[in-house]
C-alpha positions in Angstrom: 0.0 0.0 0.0 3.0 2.2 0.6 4.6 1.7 -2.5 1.3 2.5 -4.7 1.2 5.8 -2.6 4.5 6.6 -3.0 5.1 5.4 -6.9 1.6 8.1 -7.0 3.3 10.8 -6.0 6.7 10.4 -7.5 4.2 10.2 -11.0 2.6 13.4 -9.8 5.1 15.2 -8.9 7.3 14.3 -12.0 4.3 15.7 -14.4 4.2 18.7 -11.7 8.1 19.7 -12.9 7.3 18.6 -16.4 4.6 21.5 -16.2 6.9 23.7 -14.6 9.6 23.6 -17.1 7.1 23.8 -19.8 5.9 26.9 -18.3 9.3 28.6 -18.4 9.9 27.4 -21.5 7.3 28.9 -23.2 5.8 25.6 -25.2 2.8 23.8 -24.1 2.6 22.4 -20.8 2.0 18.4 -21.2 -1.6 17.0 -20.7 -3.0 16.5 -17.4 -4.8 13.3 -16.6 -8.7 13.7 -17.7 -9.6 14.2 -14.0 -6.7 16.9 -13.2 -8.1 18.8 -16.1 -11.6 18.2 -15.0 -10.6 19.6 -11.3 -8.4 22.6 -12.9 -11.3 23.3 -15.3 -13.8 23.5 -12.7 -11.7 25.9 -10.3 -10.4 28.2 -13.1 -14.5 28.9 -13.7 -15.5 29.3 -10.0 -12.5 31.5 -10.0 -13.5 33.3 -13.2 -17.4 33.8 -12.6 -16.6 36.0 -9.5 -15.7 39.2 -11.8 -17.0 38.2 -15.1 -13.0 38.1 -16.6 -10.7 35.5 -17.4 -7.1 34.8 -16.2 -6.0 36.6 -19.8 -8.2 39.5 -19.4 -7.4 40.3 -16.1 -3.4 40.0 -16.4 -3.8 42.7 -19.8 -5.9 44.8 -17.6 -3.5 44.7 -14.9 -6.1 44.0 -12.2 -7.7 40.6 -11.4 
């Protein structure tokens, strides 16, 4: 049981740097599982629908 949870970290935690290092890179972060895509999905709209503006909008805009 220890080993499953600690090969499932070492999975996400590799695809965490992978995302990171895509990020500063500047090409496209690598795809998330279907459910961490789901979960980030669903937050970056709860986050959104508070002021009406996306992530992009608000960082042009300067406010947030």
């Amino acid at each position: 049981m220890a080993d499953d949870e600690a090969r499932a970290r070492e999975e996400r935690d590799k695809r965490l740097r992978d995302e990171i290092e895509a990020l500063k890179s500047g090409r496209p972060a690598p795809p998330a599982s279907p459910r961490e895509f789901t979960d980030r999905k669903a937050r970056e709209q709860e986050e959104g629908s508070e002021d009406g503006e996306t992530d992009a909008e608000a960082t042009e805009e300067g406010g947030g």
